[in-house]
N, C-alpha and C positions, 0 to 999 in steps of 0.2 A: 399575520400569524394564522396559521389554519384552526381549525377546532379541535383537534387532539392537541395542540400544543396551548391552546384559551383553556382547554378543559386541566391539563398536566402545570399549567401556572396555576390555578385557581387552587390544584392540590397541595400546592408551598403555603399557601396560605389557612390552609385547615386543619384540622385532626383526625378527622377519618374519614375522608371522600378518599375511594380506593380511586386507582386510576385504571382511567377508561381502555379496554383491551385492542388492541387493533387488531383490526379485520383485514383478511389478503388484502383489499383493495387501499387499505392504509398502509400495510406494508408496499405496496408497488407504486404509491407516491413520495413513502420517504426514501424508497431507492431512487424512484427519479429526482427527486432533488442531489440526494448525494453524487448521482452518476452524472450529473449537470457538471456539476459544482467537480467531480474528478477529475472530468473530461476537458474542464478549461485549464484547472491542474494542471495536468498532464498535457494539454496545449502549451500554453506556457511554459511549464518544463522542458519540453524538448525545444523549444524558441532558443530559451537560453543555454542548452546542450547543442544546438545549434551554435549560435554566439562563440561558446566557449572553443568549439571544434573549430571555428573562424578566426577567433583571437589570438590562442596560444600555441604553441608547439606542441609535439606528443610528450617532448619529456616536464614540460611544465603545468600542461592537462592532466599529468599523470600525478605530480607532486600534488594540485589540489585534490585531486579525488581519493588520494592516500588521505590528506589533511580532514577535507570533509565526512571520509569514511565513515570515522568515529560518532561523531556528532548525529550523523544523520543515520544510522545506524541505532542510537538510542533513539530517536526523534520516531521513528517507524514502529519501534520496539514499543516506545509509549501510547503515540499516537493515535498507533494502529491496530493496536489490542490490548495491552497491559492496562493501560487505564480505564479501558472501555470495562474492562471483564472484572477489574478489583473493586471499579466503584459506582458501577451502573446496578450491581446488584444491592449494594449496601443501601444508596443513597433511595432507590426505588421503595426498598423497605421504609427505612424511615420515612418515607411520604407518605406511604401510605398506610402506616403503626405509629410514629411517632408525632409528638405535635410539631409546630412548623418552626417555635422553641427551638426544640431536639436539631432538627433537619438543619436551622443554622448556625449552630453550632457546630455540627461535623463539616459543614464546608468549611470553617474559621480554621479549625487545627489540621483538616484535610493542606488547606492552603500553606498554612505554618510548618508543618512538617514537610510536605514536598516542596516549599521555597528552601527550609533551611538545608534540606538533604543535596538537591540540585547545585546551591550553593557553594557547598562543601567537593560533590563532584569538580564542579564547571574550575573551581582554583586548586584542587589537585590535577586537572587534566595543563593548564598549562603552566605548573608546574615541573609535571614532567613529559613535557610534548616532548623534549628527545628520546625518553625511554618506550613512549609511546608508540612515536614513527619506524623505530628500530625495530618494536616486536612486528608493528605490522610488515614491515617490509621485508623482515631479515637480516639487515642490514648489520651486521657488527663493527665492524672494521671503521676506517678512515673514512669523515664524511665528505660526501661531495656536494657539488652543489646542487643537484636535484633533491637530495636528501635535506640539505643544508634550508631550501625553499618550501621542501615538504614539514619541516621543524617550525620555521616562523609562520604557516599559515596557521599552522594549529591551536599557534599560543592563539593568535585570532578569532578562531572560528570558534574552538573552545567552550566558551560562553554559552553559544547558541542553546546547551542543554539544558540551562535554567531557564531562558525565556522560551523553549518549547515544551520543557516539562508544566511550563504555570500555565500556558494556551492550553495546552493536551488535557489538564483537569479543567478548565473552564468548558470546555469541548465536551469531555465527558458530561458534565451536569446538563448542559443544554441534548444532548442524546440518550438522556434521561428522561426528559421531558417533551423528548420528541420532538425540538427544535433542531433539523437539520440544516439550515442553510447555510449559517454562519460557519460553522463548524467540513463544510461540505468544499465552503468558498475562501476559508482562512490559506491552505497552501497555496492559493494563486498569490496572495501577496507575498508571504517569503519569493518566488520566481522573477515575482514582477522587482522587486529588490533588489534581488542580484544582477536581473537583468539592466537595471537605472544606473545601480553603482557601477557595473562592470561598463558601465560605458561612460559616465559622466567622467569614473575620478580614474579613469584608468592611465592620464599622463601624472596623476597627481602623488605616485610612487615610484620609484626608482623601481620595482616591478609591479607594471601593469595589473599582476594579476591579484594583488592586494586587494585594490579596488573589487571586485568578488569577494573577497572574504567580508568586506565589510557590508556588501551586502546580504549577508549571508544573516549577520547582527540586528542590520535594520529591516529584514525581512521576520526574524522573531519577536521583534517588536510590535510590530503590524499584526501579525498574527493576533497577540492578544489584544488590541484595541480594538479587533474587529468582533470581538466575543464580550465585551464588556457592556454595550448597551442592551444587547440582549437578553444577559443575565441580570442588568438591573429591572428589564421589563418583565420579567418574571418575577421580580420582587424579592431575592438575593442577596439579601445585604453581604459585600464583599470586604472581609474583616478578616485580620490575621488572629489566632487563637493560639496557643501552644500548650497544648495534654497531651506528653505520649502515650497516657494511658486513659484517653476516651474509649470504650468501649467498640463505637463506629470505626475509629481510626485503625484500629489493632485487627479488625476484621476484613477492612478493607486492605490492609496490606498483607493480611493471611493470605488472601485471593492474586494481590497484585505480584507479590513476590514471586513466585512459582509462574505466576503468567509470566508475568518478567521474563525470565529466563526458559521460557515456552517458548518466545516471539524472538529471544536470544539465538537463537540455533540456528532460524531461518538467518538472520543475520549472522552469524557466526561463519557460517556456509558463505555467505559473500564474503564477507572476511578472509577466510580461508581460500575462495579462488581469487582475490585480488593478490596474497599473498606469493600463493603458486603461479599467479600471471606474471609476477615482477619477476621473476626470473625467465621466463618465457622468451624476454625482449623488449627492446623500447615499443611502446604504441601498444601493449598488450593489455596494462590494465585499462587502457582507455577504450578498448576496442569490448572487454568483457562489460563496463560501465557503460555502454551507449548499447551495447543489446538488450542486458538489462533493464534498461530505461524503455525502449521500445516495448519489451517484454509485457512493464506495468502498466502500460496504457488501457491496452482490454483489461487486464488482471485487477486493474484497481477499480476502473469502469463500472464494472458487472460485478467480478470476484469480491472482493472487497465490498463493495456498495452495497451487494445483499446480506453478507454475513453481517453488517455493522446495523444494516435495517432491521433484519429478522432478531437480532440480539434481545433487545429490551423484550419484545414480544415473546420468545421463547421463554425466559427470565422470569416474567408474569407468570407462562402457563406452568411452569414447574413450580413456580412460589404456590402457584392455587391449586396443586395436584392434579391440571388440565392436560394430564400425557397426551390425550389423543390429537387435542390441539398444538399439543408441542409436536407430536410425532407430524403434523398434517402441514406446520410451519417449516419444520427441516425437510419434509421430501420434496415443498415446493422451493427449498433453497436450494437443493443438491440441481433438480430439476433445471432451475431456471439457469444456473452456473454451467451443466454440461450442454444447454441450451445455446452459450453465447461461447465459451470458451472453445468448445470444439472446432467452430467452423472459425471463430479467430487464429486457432493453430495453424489451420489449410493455409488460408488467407496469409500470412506473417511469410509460413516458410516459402510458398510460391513466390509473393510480392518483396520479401524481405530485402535484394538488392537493389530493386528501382525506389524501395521506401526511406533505405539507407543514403542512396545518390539522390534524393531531391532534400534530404532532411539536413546533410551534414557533409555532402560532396563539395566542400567550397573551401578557399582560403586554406589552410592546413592539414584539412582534412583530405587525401589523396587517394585513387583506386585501391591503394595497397590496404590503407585504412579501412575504405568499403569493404574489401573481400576479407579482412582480417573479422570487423565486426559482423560481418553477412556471415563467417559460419559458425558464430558463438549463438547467436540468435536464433538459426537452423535450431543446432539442440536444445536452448532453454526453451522453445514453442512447445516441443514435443512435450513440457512437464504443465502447461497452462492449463490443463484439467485438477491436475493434481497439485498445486500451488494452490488454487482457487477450492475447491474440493478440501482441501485439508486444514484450510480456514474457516468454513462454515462448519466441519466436523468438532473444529476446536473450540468455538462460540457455541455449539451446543452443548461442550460439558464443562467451561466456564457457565452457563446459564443455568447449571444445578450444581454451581457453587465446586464444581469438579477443577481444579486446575492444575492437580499432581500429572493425573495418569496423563493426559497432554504432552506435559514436560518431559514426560521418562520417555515416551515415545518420540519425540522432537528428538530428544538425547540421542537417543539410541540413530533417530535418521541422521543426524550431523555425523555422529563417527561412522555410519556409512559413507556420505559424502567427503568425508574426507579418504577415506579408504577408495573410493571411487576414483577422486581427484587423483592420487598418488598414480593409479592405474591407468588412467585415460589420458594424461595429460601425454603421457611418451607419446601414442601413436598417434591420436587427434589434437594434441598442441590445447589451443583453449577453447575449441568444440569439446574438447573432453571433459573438461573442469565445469561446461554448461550442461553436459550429459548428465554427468556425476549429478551434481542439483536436481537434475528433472525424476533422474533416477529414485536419488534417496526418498523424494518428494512422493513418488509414485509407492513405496513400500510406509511411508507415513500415514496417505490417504487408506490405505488394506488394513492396515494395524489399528488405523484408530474405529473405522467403519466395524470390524468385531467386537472391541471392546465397547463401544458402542449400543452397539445387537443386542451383547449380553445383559448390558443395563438398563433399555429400558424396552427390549422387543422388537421387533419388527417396525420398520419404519417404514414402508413401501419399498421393501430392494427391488421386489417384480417390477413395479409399478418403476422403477427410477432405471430397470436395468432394459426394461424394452424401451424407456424412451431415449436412454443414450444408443441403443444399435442403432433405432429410425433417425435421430439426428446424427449418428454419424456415418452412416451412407447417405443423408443429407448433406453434409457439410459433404463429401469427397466427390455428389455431383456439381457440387457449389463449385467447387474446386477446378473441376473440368474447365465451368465455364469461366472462371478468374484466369486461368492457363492461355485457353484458346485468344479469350478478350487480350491478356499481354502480349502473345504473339502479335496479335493485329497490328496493335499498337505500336508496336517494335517494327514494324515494317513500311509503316501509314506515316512515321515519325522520327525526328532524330532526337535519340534518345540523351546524348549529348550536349542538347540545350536544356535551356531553363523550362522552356514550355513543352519541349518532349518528356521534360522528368514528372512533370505534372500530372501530362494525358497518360502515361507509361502509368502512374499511380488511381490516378485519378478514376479513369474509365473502369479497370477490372474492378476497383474496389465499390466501385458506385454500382455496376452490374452483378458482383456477386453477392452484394447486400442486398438487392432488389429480387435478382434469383431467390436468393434463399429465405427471406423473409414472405415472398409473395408464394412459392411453392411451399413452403410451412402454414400459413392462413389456409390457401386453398385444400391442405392433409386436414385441416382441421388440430393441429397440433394445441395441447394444452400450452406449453410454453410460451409457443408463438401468440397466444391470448395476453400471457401474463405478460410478455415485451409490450404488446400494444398498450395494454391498463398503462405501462412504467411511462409510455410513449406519452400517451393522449394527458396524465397527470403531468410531466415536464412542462406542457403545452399552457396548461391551467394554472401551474405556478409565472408563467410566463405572464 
């Protein structure tokens, strides 16, 4: 356990040790833990997105990712900000006001209310899994049988929204305390899950692809057993409660609610292009679902990993009327994110077919499929500023307790996005439906950065808007040389094999990461600093 998290237990146990504030260089170790911990994630997720592109057909890959939509759809929702933003600030409070009495107590009825609510969801979703699959799909009429298999995975999978809503608040508490690992390292075993069952028990149904659903169950399980010694090691007692009118509780879901349906939109919007995909053609929501997936690898990496580090911290300096510290926390967020995001765009859209053909070119997955999902991922790259960008904007007014004005703006960009969709889909097919996204995504990031402004001043825009132009003629000589490296390689090589798809990946990506991170050190680049601190701290946790 490191010493901000020795010092953040020690505060469960007291009455009034405030907690210890983190310093950049603690922030840039609990990013590197989280981006550890993403990074295997999201290894392992595309393993099994892999797997799955191997195992099944397009039209029965297509019926689970309808199935799993939902599920994982709240699971992101909660995961990935609602619970962070409804109860990192409440519970921070009480740590550091209330006695440590108080403090367990709102976890007891925290747990009680969001088991019973979860609950309540998880047996009306399979319920009514046909009304479900229908709205997503469209679908009215006569069912068939992709539909028919999209309907029973659901009753299935279903579930998974109470044992990822109970991990997601466990999760929350320990990122309150600053313990990132578990919480960093919990999605690798949902993957590793799906990935065991989808292979163990995959003769042991009448269709194979069952077997995934239920690991899909026993990967929410794992999740929270992976969180529960840690929470006792902080001293926790983990006890169900039931007040819905604890004061803590009622606050914490003033915040969560509205986050909720903040984190709703970005989700909504996949929704919404899975939706317009199914009628596209067979293989089309699967082709939008695997660029996607690629998409979140950097996005969660970096994106992700710094808004979720910088959170609690920013959180503190507004609890302690510390603007300048809050203001000095978001410009090295915005900072570090146009830092990594940018040159991951070049990177994606150049490399995007040789990364698509070593990842998922096998077994049923077909060129048609490559080049289907190679041009949906062209246009979601283009938005990997503003995805990542409009997440840390959003963590910073959940951190002063802000979760309305987010939402209206979230709002407002989903009925773009879908206005978008309607439009782009005729001439660009489902490039259009990934543009629409990146698009809406980009007028989110401008609307929320004003309102922003106006509430608490100047944040460094000079200071964040020269270092996005030098890093992004950075990234586009980066680019150059990722380009010329794949030529090579395309020539030195046949691309067609296993070990040309490798070198075909392998070399530009390994060259353009070395380009660009060794020409940023020798610029002297702030960023390129704070990568290293993120770097050399992974090393130390290691």
């Amino acid at each position: 356990m490191t010493k901000s998290a020795e010092s953040s237990s020690r505060v469960s146990h007291t009455d009034s040790m405030p907690i210890k504030p983190v310093a950049g260089h603690s922030i840039a170790r609990s990013t590197a833990v989280i981006s550890s911990g993403t990074m295997l994630s999201r290894v392992t997720g595309l393993i099994r997105d892999m797997l799955i592109a191997d195992y099944y057909l397009n039209a029965v890959s297509d019926a689970f990712f309808v199935a799993f939509r939902l599920p994982n759809m709240l699971r992101e929702m909660l995961a990935e900000g609602a619970m962070n933003a409804g109860f990192i600030p409440v519970f921070s409070e009480y740590m550091t006001r209330r006695s440590s009495k108080e403090t367990e107590e709102l976890v007891a009825v925290s747990i009680g209310a969001m088991g019973a609510l979860l609950m309540a969801v998880s047996a009306l979703g399979v319920l009514f899994a046909p009304e479900i699959v229908r709205f997503v799909t469209f679908e009215f009429g006569p069912p068939d049988e992709k539909l028919l298999l999209a309907i029973g995975l659901t009753r299935v999978v279903f579930p998974f929204i109470l044992l990822v809503g109970i991990a997601s608040l466990l999760m929350a508490m320990l990122n309150s305390l600053q313990i990132f690992f578990s919480t960093a390292y919990a999605p690798v075993l949902l993957n590793l899950g799906m990935i065991a069952c989808a292979y163990l028990f995959r003769n042991n149904f009448k269709d194979p692809v069952y077997g995934l659903a239920v690991g899909v169950l026993i990967g929410g399980v794992l999740q929270i057993l992976l969180q529960i010694p840690f929470i006792r090691r902080c001293g926790i007692p983990l006890r169900v409660a039931w007040n819905l009118k604890h004061p803590g509780l009622r606050m914490i879901f003033v915040l969560l609610v509205p986050t909720f349906f903040g984190q709703a939109v970005r989700e909504v919007n996949v929704l919404a292009d899975t939706m317009f995909a199914w009628y596209l053609g067979e293989g089309m929501v699967s082709a939008l679902y695997y660029a996607y997936r690629l998409l979140h690898l950097p996005l969660a990496v970096f994106g992700l990993s710094v808004a979720t580090a910088i959170l609690p911290s920013m959180s503190r300096s507004s609890s302690a009327g510390e603007m300048d510290k809050f203001k000095e926390t978001l410009s090295l967020g915005l900072r570090t994110v146009m830092f990594t995001m940018l040159p991951a765009t070049v990177g994606l859209i150049i490399l995007r077919v040789p990364i698509i053909r070593l990842l998922f070119e096998h077994g049923s997955f077909d060129a048609l499929a490559t080049d289907n999902t190679a041009f949906a991922l062209m246009f979601y790259s283009l938005g990997l500023y503003a995805f990542s960008g409009a997440k840390v904007l959003a963590f910073a007014f959940y951190s002063m307790k802000n979760t309305r004005l987010p939402v209206i703006v979230a709002a407002c960009s989903m009925i773009l996005n879908i206005l978008l969709n309607a439009l782009l889909m005729i001439p660009l097919k489902q490039g259009g439906l990934a543009l629409a996204s990146s698009l809406s995504s980009t007028v989110n990031v401008v609307v929320l950065w004003i309102f922003l402004e106006k509430k608490v001043g100047d944040f460094g825009r000079r200071m964040i808007m020269a270092a996005t132009a030098k890093i992004a003629g950075l990234s586009l000589a980066m680019g150059a040389c990722v380009y010329a490296l794949a030529l090579i390689c395309d020539h030195l090589v046949d691309p067609a094999t296993m070990a040309g798809k490798i070198v075909c990946v392998l070399i530009p990506l390994s060259g353009g990461v070395i380009f660009y991170m060794g020409l940023a050190s020798a610029m002297q680049f702030d960023e390129a600093s704070q990568i290293m601190r993120i770097w050399s701290a992974r090393r130390k946790k290691k």
